[in-house]
GUNU-830305 format. One record per residue (C-alpha): residue number from 0; x negated, y, z; residue in three letters. Coordinates in Angstrom, 2 decimals, m for minus. Layout:
<pts>
<pt NUM,<X,Y,Z>,Ala> ...
</pts>
This chain:
<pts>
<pt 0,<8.98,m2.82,27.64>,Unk> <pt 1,<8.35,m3.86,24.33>,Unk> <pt 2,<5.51,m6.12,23.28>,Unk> <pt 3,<4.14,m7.72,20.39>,Unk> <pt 4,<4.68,m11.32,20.09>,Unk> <pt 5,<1.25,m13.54,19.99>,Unk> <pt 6,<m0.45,m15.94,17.25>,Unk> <pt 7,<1.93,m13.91,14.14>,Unk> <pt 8,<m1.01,m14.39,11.69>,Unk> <pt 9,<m1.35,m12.42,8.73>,Unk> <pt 10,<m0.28,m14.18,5.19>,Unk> <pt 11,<m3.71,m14.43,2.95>,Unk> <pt 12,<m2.43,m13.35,m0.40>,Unk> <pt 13,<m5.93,m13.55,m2.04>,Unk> <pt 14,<m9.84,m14.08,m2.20>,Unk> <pt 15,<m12.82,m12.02,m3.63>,Unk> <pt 16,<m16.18,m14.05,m3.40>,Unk> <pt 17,<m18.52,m11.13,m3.48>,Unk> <pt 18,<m21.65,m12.83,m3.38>,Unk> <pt 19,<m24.76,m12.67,m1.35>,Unk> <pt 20,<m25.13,m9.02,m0.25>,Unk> <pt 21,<m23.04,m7.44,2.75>,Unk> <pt 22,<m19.88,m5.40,1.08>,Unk> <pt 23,<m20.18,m1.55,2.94>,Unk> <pt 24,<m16.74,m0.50,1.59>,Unk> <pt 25,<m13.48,m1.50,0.63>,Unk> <pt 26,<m10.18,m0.44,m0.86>,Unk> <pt 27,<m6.94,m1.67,m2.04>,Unk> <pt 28,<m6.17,0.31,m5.50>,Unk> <pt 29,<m2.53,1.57,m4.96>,Unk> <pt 30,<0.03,0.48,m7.15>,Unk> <pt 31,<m2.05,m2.48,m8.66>,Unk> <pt 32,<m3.20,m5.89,m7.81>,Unk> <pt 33,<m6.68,m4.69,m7.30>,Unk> <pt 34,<m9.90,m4.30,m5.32>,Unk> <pt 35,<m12.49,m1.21,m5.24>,Unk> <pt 36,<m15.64,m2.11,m3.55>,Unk> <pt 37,<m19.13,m1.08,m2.55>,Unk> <pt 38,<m22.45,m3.21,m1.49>,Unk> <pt 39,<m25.98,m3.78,m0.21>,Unk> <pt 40,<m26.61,m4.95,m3.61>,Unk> <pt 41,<m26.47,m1.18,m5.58>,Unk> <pt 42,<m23.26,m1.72,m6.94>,Unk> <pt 43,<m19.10,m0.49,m6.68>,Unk> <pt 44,<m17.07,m3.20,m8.27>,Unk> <pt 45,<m13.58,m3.16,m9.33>,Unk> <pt 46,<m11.65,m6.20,m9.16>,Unk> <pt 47,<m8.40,m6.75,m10.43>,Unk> <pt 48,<m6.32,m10.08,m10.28>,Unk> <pt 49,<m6.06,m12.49,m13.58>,Unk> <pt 50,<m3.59,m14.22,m14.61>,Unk> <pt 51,<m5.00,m17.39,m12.66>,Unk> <pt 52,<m4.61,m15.59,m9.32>,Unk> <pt 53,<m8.32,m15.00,m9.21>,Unk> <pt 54,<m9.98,m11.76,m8.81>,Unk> <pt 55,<m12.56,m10.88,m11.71>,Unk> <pt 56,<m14.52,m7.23,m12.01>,Unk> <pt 57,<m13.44,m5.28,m14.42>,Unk> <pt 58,<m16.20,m2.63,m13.91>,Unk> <pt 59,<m19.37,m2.82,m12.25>,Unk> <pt 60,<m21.75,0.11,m11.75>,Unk> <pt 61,<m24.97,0.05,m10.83>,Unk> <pt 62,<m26.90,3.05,m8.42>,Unk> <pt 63,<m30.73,3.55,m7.52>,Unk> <pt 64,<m30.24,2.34,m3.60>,Unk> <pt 65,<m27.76,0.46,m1.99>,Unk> <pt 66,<m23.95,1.32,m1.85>,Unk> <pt 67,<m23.35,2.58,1.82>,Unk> <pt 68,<m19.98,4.17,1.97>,Unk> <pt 69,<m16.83,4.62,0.16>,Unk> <pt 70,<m13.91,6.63,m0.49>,Unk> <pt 71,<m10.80,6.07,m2.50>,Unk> <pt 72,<m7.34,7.57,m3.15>,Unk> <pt 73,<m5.13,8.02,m6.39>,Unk> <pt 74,<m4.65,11.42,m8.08>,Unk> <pt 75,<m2.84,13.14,m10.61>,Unk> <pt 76,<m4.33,10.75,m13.45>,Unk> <pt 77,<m5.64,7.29,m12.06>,Unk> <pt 78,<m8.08,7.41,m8.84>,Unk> <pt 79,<m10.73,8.71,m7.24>,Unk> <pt 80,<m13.99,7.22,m5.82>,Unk> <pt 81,<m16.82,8.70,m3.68>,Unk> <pt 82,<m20.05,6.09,m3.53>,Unk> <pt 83,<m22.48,7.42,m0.34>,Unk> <pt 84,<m25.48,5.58,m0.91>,Unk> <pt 85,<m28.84,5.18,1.54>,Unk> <pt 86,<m31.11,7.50,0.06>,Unk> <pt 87,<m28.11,10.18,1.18>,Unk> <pt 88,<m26.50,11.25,m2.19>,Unk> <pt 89,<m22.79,11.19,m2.85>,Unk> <pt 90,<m21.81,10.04,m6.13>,Unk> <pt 91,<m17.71,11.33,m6.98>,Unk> <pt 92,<m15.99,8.98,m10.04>,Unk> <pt 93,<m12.75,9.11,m11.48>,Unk> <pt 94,<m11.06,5.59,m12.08>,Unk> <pt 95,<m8.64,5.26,m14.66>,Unk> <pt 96,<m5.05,4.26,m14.90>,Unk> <pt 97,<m5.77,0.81,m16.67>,Unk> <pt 98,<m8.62,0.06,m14.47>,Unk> <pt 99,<m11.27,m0.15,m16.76>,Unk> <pt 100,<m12.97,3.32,m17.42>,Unk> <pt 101,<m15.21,4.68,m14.35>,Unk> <pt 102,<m16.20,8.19,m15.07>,Unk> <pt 103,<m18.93,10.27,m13.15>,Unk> <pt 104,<m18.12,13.65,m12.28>,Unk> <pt 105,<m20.48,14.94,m9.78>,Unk> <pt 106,<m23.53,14.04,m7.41>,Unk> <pt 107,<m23.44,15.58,m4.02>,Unk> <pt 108,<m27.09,15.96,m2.14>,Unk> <pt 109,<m25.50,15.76,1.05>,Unk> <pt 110,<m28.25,14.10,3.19>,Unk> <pt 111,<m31.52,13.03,3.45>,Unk> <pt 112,<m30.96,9.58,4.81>,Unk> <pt 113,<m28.59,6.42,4.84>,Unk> <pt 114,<m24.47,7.67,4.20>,Unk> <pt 115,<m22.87,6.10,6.73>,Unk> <pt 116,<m19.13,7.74,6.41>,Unk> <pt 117,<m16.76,9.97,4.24>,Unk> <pt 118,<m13.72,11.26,4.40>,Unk> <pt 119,<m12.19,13.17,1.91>,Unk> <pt 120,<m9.30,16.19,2.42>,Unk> <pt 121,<m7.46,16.66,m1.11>,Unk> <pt 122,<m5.47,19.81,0.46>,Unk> <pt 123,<m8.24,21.72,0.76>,Unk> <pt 124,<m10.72,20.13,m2.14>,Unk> <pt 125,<m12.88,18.94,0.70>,Unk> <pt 126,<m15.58,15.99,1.17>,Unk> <pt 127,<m16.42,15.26,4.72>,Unk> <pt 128,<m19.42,13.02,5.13>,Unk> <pt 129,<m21.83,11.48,8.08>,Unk> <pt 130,<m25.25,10.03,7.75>,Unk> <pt 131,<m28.28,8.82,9.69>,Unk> <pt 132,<m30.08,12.37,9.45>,Unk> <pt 133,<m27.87,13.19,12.04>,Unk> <pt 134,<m26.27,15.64,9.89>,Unk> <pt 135,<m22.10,15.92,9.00>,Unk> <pt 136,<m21.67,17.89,5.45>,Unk> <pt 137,<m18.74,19.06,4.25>,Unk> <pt 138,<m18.14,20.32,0.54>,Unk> <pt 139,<m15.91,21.81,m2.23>,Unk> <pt 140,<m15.15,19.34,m5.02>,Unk> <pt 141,<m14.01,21.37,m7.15>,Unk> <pt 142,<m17.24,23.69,m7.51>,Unk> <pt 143,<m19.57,20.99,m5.63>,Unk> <pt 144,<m20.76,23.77,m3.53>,Unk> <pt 145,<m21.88,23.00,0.05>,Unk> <pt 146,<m19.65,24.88,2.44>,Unk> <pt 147,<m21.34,24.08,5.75>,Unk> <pt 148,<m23.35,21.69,8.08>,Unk> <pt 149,<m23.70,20.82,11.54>,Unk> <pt 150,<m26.33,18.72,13.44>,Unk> <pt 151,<m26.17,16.47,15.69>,Unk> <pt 152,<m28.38,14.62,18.40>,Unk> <pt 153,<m28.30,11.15,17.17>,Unk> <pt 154,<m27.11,9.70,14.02>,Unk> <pt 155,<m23.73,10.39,12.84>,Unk> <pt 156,<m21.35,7.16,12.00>,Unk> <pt 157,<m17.93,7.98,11.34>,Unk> <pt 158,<m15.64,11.05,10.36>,Unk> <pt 159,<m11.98,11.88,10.65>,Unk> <pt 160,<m10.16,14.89,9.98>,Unk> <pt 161,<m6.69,16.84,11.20>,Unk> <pt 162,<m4.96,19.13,8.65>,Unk> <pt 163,<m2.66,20.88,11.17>,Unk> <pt 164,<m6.04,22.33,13.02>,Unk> <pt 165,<m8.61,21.89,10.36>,Unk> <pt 166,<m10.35,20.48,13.24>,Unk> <pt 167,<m13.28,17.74,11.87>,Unk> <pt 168,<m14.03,14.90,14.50>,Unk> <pt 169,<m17.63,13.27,14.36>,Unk> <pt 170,<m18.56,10.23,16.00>,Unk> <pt 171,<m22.31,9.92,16.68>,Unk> <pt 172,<m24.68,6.96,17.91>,Unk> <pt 173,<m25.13,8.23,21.44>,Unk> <pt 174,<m21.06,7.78,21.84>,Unk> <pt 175,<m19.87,11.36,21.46>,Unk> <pt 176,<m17.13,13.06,19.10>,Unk> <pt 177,<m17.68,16.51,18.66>,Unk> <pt 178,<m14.83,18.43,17.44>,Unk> <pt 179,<m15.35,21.26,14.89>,Unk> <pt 180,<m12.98,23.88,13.59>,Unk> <pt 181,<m13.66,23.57,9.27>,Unk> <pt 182,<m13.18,26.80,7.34>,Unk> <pt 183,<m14.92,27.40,3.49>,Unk> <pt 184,<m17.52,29.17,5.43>,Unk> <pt 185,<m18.99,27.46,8.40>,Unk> <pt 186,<m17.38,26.03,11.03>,Unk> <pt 187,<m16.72,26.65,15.34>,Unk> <pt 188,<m17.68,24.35,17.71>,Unk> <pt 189,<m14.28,23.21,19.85>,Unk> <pt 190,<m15.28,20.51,22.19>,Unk> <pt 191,<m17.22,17.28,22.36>,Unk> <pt 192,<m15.07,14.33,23.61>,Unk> <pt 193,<m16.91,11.60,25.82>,Unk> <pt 194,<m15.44,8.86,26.79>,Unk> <pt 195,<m17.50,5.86,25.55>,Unk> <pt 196,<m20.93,4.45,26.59>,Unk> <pt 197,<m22.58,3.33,23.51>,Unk> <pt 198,<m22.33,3.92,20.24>,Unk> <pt 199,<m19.01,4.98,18.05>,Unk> <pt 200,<m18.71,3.35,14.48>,Unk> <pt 201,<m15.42,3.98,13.67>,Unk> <pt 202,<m11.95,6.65,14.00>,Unk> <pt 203,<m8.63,6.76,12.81>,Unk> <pt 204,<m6.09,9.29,13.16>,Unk> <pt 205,<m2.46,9.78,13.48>,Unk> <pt 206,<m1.40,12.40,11.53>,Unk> <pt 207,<2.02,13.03,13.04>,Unk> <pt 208,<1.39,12.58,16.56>,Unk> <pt 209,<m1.94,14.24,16.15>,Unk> <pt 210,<m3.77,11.15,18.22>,Unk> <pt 211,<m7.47,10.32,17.70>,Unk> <pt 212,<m8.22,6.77,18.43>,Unk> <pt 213,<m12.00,5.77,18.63>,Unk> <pt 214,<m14.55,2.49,18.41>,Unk> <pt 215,<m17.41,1.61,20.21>,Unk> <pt 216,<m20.09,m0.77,20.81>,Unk> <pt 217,<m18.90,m0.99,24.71>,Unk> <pt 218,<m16.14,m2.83,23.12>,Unk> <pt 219,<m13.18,m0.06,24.12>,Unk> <pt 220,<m11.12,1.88,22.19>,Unk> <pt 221,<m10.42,5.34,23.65>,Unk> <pt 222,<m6.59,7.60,22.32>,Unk> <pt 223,<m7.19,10.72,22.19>,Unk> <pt 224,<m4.61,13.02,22.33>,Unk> <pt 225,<m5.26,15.65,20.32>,Unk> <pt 226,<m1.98,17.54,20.26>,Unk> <pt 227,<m0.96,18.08,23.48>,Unk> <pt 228,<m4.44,19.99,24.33>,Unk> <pt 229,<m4.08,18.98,27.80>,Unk> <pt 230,<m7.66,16.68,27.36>,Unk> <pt 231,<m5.12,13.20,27.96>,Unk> <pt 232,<m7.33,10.37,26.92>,Unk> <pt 233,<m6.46,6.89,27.99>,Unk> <pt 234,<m8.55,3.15,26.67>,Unk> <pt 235,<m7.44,0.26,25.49>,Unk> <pt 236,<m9.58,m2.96,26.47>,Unk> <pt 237,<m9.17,m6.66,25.20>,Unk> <pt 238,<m12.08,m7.00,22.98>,Unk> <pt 239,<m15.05,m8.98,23.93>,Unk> <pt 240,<m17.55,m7.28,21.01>,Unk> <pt 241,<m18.53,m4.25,19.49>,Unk> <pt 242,<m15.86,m2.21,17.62>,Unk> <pt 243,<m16.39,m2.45,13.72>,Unk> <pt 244,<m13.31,m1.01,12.32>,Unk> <pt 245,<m9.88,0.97,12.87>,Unk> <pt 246,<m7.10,1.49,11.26>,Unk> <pt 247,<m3.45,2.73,12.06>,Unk> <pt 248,<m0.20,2.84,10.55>,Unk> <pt 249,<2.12,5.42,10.82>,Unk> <pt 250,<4.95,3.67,9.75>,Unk> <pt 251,<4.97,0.98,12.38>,Unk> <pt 252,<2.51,3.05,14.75>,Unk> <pt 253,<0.47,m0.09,14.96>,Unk> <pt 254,<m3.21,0.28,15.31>,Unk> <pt 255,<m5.77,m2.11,14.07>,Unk> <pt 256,<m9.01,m2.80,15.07>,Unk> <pt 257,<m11.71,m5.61,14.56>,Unk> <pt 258,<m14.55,m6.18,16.35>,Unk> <pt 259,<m17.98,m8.74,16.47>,Unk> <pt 260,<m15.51,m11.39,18.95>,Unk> <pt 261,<m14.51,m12.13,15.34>,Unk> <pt 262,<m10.76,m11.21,16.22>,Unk> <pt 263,<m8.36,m8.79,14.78>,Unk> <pt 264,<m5.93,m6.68,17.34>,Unk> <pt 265,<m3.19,m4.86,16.52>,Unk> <pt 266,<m2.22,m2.37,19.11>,Unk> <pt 267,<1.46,m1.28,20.00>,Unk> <pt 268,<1.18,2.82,20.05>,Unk> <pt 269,<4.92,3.23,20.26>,Unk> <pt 270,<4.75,1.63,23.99>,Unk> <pt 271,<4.36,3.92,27.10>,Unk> <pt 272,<1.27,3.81,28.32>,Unk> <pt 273,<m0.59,5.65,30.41>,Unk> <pt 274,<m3.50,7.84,31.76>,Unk> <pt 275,<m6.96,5.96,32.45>,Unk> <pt 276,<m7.53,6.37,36.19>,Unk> <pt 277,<m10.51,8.11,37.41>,Unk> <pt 278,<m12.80,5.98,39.58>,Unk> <pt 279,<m12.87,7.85,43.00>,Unk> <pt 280,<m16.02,8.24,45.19>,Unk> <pt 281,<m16.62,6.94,48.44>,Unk> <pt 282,<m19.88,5.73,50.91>,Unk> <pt 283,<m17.69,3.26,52.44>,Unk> <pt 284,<m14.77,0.45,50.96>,Unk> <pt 285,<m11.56,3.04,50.98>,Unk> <pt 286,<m9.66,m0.08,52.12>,Unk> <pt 287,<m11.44,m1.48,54.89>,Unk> <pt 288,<m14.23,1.16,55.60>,Unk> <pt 289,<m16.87,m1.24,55.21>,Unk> <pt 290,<m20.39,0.87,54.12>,Unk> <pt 291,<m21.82,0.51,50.38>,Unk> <pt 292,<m25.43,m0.79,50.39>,Unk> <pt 293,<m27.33,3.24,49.76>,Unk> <pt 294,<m24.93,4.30,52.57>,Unk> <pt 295,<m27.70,3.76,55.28>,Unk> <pt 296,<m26.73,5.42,58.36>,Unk> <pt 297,<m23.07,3.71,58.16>,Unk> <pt 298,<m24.73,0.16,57.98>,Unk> <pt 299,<m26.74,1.06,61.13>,Unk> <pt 300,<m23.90,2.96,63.38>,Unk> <pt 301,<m21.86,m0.73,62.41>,Unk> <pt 302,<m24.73,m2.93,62.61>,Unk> <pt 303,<m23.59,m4.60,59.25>,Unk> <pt 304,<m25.50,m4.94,55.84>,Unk> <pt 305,<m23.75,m2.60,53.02>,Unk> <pt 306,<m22.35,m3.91,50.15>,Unk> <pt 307,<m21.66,m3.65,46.50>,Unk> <pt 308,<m19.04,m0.70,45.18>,Unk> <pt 309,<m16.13,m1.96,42.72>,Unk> <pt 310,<m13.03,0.02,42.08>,Unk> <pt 311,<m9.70,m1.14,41.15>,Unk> <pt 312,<m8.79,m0.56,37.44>,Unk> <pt 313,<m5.43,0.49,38.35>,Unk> <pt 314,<m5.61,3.02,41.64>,Unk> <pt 315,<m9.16,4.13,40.99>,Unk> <pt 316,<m9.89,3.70,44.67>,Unk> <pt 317,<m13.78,2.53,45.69>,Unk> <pt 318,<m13.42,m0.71,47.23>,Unk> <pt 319,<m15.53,m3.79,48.34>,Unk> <pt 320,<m15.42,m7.15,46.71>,Unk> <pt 321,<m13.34,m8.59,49.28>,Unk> <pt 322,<m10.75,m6.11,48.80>,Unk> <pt 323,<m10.60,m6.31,45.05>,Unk> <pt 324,<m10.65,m10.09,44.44>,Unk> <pt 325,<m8.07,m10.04,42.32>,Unk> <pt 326,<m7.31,m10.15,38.89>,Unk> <pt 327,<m4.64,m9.06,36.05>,Unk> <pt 328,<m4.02,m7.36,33.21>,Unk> <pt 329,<m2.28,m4.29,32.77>,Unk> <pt 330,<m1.29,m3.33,29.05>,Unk> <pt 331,<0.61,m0.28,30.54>,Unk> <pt 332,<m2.81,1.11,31.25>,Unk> <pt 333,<m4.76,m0.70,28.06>,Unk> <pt 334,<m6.10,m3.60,29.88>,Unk> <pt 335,<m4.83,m6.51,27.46>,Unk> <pt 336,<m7.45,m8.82,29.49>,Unk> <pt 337,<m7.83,m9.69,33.13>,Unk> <pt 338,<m9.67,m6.41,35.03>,Unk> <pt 339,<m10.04,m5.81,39.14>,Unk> <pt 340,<m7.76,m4.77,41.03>,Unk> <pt 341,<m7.19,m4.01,44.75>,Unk> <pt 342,<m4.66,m6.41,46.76>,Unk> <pt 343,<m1.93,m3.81,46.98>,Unk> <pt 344,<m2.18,m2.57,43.00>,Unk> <pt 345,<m1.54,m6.21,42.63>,Unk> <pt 346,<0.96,m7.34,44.71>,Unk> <pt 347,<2.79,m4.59,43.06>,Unk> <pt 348,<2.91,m5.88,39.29>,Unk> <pt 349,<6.13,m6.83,38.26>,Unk> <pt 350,<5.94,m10.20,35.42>,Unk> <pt 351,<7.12,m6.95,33.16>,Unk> <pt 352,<4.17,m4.60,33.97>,Unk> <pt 353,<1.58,m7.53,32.65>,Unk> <pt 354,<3.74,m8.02,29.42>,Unk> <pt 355,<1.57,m7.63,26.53>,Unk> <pt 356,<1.48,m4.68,24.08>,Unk> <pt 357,<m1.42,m6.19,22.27>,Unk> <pt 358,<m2.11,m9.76,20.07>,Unk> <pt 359,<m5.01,m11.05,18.97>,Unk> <pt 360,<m5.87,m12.94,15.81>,Unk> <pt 361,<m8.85,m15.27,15.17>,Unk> <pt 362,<m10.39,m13.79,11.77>,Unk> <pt 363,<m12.58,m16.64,11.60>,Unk> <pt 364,<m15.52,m14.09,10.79>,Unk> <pt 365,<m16.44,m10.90,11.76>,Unk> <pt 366,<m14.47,m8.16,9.44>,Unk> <pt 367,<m16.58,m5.17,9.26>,Unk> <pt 368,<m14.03,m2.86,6.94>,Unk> <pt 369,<m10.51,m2.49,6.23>,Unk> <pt 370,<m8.27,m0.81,4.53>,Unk> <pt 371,<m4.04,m0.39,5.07>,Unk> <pt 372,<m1.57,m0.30,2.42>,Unk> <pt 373,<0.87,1.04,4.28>,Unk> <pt 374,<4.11,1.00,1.85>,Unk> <pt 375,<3.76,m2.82,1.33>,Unk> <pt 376,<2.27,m3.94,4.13>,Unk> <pt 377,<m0.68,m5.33,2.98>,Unk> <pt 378,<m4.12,m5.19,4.21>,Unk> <pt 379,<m7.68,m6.19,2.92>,Unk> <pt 380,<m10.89,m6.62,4.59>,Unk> <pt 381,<m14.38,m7.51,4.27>,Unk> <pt 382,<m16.15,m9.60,6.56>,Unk> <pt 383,<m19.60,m10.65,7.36>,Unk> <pt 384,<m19.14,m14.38,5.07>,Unk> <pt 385,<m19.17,m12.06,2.15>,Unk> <pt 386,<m15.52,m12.34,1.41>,Unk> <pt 387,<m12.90,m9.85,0.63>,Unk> <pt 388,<m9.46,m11.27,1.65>,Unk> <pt 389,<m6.05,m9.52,0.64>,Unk> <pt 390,<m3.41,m9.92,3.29>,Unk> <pt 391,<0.31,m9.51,3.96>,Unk> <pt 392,<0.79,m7.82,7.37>,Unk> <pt 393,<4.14,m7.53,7.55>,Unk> <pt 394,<5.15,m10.55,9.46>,Unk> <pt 395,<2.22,m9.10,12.10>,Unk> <pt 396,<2.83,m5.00,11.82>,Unk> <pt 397,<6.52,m5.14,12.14>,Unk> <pt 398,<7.69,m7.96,14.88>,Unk> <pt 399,<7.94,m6.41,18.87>,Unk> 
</pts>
């Protein structure tokens, strides 16, 4: 079974003081030694590595209200940008080549409230977006024209999208994805996915494998598999905060995540894993037929006092304390930290069934974006000490 080998630390490579507001959104700018980011403080700066080894701005441009959300990607002629902001507007640029011209091309009045995600689909000239009016937009860029909208019961947070089913995935503050079938006219309601318990803040997607992977604030991340259709969803556990950010690599099929423990895991997706076991029902222990406490007319025909209901993580049987006093983990199944079991799941674990398929890497602050290079292996993030830090991942994305 293979695993990934702990403590293999990311190489820092470089180191963007930002200043004293909280950076929303960040980029590496491919094919350049060079930053794109947005703030708190009304501003999308691009930074771009001197001769001295520090990072300077080259441009800096200033909006009405705070920088919320970003999007970035090259095209034909130097880069795109897309700057959500909190009073809801979209603002599209087009970098250029030598880093120094930022051009505005169009203004999008998406939403009526804070931009909290975007997500943009060059295929089909699309710009996906989420906000806190509980609304997810999606629009042409080349004509600007709105092509459709769709509400949801709490505020949206994050967005991801699959070509092969035009199928857009929206991640809301209550903890559900709803999945929506995008055409240039409207859109068709497919399914909502719920699997968390509190809030979502971020996806990634795997674009080959067609796997959704998504964040919460009840510290689990929950795969998705989207391709099979057959609804298989299984978690991965190891956390000890909220989610804050995903991202995966399809080269290595490592995923990333960071979260407010202030650690950074990366996640082997190549390993076989499987299913998340559904928690079975039961008035009494399934193991030793004790009664649970509401189970009132078993306590009374055994003249005993009921107790507490547990189930093992592994079987999914309901069981009493007593009979699920022990402890592992069980990376087959996600659980990268210690979880309850019953006595027989776990006198059954081979040494190879708890090998890890998960590390975990002390960020020394809590990294609240991220962004993959995937072709060099590099990485950079920005964290809650107002730093942007450039990493090489290598060392960390391709050991097992």
């Amino acid at each position: 079974m293979a695993s990934i080998p702990q403590g293999q630390r990311p190489e820092l490579l470089g180191r963007v003081e930002t200043g004293k507001d909280a950076v929303t959104g960040v980029f590496a700018i491919a094919n350049e030694e060079a930053v794109i980011s947005t703030s708190e403080d009304k501003t999308v700066k691009v930074w771009v590595k001197r001769d001295n080894g520090q990072y300077w701005p080259s441009i800096i441009q200033s909006f009405e209200a705070s920088c919320s959300a970003l999007e970035y990607g090259p095209d034909s002629d130097g880069h795109f940008a897309f700057i959500g902001l909190s009073n809801g507007q979209i603002h599209e640029f087009h970098l250029s080549t030598d880093l120094n011209r930022f051009e505005k091309k169009r203004v999008y009045q998406s939403h009526s409230s804070r931009v909290t995600s975007i997500k943009v689909v060059p295929k089909h000239n699309w710009i996906l977006s989420a906000g806190r009016d509980k609304r997810f937009q999606w629009s042409c860029t080349r004509t600007g024209r709105d092509l459709g909208s769709h509400d949801a019961l709490a505020w949206c947070l994050a967005v991801e999208y699959d070509e092969t089913s035009k199928y857009g995935f929206v991640a809301d503050y209550s903890g559900v994805i709803t999945v929506l079938r995008l055409t240039e006219s409207g859109f068709a309601s497919v399914t909502t996915l719920k699997g968390h318990t509190s809030s979502v803040w971020a996806l990634a997607y795997d674009s080959e494998r067609r796997i959704l992977f998504s964040g919460g604030f009840d510290q689990t991340i929950v795969v998705w598999d989207i391709g099979s259709q057959k609804g298989t969803a299984y978690e991965l556990t190891g956390h000890n905060g909220k989610i804050r950010s995903l991202a995966y690599s399809t080269i290595t099929r490592k995923l990333i995540s960071t979260s407010e423990d202030g650690m950074l895991g990366v996640w082997d997706m190549d390993a076989e894993r499987e299913e998340t076991t559904e928690w079975g029902g039961s008035n009494v222990c399934e193991k030793c037929n004790v009664p649970f406490f509401w189970n009132v007319k078993g306590m009374w025909d055994n003249k005993t006092i009921g107790v507490r209901q547990h189930h093992c993580r592994k079987c999914g049987r309901a069981i009493c304390a007593s009979c699920s006093d022990q402890l592992s983990t069980y990376p087959r199944m996600g659980f990268e930290k210690p979880v309850r079991m019953c006595q027989d799941c776990h006198s059954s674990l081979t040494t190879d069934d708890r090998s890890p398929m998960a590390s975990f890497i002390n960020m020394k602050s809590i990294v609240t974006s991220l962004h993959l290079v995937h072709t060099l292996g590099h990485m950079v993030t920005a964290s809650e000490d107002k730093q942007i830090k450039i990493w090489d991942v290598n060392p960390m994305m391709m050991n097992h």
